[in-house]
C-alpha atoms as a printed R data frame, in Angstrom:
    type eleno elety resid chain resno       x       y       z
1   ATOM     1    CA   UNK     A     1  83.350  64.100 106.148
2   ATOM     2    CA   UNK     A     2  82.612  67.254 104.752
3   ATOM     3    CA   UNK     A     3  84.268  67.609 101.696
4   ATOM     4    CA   UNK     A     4  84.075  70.767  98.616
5   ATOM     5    CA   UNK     A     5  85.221  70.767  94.975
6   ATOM     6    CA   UNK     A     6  87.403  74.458  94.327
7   ATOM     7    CA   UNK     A     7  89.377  75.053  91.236
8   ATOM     8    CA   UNK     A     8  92.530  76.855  91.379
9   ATOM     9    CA   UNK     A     9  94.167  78.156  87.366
10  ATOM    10    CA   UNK     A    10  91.679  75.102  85.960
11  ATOM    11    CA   UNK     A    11  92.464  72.134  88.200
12  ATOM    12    CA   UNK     A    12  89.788  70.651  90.262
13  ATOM    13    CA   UNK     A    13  90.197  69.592  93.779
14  ATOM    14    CA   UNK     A    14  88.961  67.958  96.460
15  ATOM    15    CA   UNK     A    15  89.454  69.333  99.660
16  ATOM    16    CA   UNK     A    16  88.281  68.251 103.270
17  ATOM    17    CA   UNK     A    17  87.011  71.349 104.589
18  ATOM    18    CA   UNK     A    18  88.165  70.410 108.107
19  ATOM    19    CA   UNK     A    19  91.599  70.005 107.297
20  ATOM    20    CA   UNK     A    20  91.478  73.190 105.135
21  ATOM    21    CA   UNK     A    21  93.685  75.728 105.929
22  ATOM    22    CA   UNK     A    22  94.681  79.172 104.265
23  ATOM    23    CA   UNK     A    23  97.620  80.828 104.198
24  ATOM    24    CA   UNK     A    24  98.472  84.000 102.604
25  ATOM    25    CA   UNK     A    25 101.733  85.278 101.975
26  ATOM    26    CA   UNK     A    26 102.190  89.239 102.865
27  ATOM    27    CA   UNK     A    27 105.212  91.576 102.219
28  ATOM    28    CA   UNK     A    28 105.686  95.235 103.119
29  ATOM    29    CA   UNK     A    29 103.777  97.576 100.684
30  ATOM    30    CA   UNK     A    30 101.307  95.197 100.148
31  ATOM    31    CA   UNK     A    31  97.919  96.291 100.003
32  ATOM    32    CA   UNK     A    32  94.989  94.813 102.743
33  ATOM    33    CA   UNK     A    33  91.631  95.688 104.298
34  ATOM    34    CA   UNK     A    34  91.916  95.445 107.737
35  ATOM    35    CA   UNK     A    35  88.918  94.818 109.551
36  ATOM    36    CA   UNK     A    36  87.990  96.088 113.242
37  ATOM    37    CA   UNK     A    37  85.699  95.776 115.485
38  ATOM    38    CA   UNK     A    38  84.946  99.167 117.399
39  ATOM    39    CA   UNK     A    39  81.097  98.276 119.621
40  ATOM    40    CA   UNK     A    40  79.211  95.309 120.721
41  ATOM    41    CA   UNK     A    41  79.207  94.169 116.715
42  ATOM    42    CA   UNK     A    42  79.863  96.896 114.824
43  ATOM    43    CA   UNK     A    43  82.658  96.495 112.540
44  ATOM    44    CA   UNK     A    44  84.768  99.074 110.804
45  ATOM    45    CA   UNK     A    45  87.262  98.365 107.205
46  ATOM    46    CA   UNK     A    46  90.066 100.485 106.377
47  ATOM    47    CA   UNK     A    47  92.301  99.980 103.501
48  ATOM    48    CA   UNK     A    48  95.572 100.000 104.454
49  ATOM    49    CA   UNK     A    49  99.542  98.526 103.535
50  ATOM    50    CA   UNK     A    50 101.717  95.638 105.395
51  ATOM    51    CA   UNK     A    51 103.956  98.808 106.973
52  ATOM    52    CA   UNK     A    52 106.493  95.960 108.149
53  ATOM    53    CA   UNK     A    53 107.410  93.116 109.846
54  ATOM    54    CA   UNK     A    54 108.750  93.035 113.395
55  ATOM    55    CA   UNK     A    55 110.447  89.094 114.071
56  ATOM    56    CA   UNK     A    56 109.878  89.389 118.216
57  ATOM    57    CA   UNK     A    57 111.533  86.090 119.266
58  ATOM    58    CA   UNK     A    58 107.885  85.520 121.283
59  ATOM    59    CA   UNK     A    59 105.633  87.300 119.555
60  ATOM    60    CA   UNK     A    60 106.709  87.798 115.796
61  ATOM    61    CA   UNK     A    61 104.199  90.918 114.830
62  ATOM    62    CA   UNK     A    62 102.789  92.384 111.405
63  ATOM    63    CA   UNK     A    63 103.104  96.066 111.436
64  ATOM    64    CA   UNK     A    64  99.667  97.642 109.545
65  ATOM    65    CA   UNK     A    65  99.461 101.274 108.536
66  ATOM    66    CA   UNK     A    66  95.932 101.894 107.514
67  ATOM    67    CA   UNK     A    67  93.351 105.243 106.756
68  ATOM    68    CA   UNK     A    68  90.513 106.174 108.338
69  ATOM    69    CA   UNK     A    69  88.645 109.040 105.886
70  ATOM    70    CA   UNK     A    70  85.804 110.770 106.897
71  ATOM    71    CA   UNK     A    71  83.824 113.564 104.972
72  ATOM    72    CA   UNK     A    72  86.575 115.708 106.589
73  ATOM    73    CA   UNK     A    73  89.496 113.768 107.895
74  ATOM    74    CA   UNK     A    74  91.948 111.431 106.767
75  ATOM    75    CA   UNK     A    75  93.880 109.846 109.037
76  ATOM    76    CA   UNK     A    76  96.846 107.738 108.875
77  ATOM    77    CA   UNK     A    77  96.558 104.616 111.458
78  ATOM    78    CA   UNK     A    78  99.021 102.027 112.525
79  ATOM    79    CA   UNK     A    79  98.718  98.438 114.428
80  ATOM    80    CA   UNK     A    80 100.193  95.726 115.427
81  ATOM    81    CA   UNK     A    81  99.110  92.488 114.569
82  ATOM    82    CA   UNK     A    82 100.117  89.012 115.897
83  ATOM    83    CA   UNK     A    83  98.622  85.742 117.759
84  ATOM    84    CA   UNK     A    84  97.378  87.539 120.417
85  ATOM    85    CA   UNK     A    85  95.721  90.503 118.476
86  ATOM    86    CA   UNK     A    86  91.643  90.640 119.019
87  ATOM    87    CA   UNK     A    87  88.935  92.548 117.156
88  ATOM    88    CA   UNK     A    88  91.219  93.020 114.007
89  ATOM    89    CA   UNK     A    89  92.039  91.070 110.950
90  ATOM    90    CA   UNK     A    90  93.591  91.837 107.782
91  ATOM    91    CA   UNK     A    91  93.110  90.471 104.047
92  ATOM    92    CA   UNK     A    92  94.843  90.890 100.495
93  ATOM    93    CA   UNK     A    93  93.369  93.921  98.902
94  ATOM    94    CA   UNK     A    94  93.227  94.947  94.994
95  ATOM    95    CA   UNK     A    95  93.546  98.418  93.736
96  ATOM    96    CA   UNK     A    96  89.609  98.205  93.044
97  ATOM    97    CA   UNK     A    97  89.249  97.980  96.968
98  ATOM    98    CA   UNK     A    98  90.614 101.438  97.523
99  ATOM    99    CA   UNK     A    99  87.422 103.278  98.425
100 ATOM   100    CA   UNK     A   100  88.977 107.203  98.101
101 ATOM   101    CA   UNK     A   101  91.195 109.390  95.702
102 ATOM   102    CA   UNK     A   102  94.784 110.169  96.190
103 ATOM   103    CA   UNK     A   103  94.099 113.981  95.743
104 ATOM   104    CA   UNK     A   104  91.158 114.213  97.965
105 ATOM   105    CA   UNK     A   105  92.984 112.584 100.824
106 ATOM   106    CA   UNK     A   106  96.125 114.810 100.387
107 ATOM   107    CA   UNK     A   107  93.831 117.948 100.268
108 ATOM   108    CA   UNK     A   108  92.133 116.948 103.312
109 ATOM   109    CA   UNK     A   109  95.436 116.227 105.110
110 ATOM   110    CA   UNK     A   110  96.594 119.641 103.364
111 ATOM   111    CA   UNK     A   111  94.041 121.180 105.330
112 ATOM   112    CA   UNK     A   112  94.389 119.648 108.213
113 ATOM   113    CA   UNK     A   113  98.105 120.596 108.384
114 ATOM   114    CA   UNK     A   114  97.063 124.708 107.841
115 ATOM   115    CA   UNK     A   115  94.837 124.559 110.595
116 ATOM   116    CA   UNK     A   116  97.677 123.335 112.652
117 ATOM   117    CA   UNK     A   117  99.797 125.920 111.446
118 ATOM   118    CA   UNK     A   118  97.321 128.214 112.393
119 ATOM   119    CA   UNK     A   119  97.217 127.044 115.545
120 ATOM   120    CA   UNK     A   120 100.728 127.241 116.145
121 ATOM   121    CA   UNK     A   121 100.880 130.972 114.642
122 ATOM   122    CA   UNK     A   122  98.010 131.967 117.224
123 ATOM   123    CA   UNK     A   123 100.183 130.388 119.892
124 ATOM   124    CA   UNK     A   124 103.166 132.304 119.384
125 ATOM   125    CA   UNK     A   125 101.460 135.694 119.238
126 ATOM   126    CA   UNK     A   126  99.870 134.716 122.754
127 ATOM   127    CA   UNK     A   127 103.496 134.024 123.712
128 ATOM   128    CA   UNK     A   128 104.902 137.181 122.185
129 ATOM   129    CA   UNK     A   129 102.127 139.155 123.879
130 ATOM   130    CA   UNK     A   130 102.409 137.625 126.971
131 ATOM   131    CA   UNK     A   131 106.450 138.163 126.837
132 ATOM   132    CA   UNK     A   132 106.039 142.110 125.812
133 ATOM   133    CA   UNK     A   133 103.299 143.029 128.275
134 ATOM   134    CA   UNK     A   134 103.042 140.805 131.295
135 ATOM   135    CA   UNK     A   135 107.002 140.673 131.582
136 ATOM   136    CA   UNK     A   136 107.297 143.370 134.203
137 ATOM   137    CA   UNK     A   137 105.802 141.129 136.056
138 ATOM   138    CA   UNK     A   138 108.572 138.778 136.092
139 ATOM   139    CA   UNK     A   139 111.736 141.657 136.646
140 ATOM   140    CA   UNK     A   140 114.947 140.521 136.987
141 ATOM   141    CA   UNK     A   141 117.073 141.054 140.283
């Protein structure tokens, strides 16, 4: 019998470690790390929030929005979670496991959204350009 003495708000127990369980309670907006595996066993964690709850009658699933920062990117994730999930697993986070700055993620998603708009602006003059000088190919009869 493998047995191991934990203390939870001062009172010592005694708990059979294989009859242990653990269950944590979750709401939406609470904070995690969600852990996944991405190669062979390379593992990845994200900070993320409980984005909500979806009661399937089969499959009742935890709904995960998480961010994956780089140097240059910040990128808002979301998955599913439920008996059948592989590779990823979630935990309660604290605010000291947030590993980034609200202002440096919203400038580099700042960014990231003028470079879009860019895009699109490029786009349209190709399509205005396109209209006004290859349109005589196209003539109406």
């Amino acid at each position: 019998m493998e047995k191991q003495i934990i203390e939870i708000k001062g009172v010592k127990m005694e708990v059979d470690l294989r009859e242990a369980t653990t269950i944590e309670t979750f709401k939406v907006g609470d904070k995690v790390k969600v852990l996944i595996k991405r190669y062979s066993d390379n593992y990845n964690v994200y900070s993320g929030i409980i984005a909500g709850f979806v009661m399937f009658k089969e499959l009742p699933t935890i709904v995960v929005a998480y961010l994956e920062t780089s140097y240059n990117s910040a990128e808002l994730k979301f998955t599913n979670i439920n008996s059948k999930t592989e590779d990823i697993e979630i935990a309660a986070a604290t605010d000291f496991d947030i590993p980034w700055e609200k202002a440096n993620v919203l400038e580099v998603m700042d960014k990231a959204i003028e470079k879009k708009k860019e895009e699109v602006r490029d786009l349209e003059m190709k399509k205005d350009y396109f209209l006004k000088c290859f349109g005589k190919f196209f003539s109406v009869e």
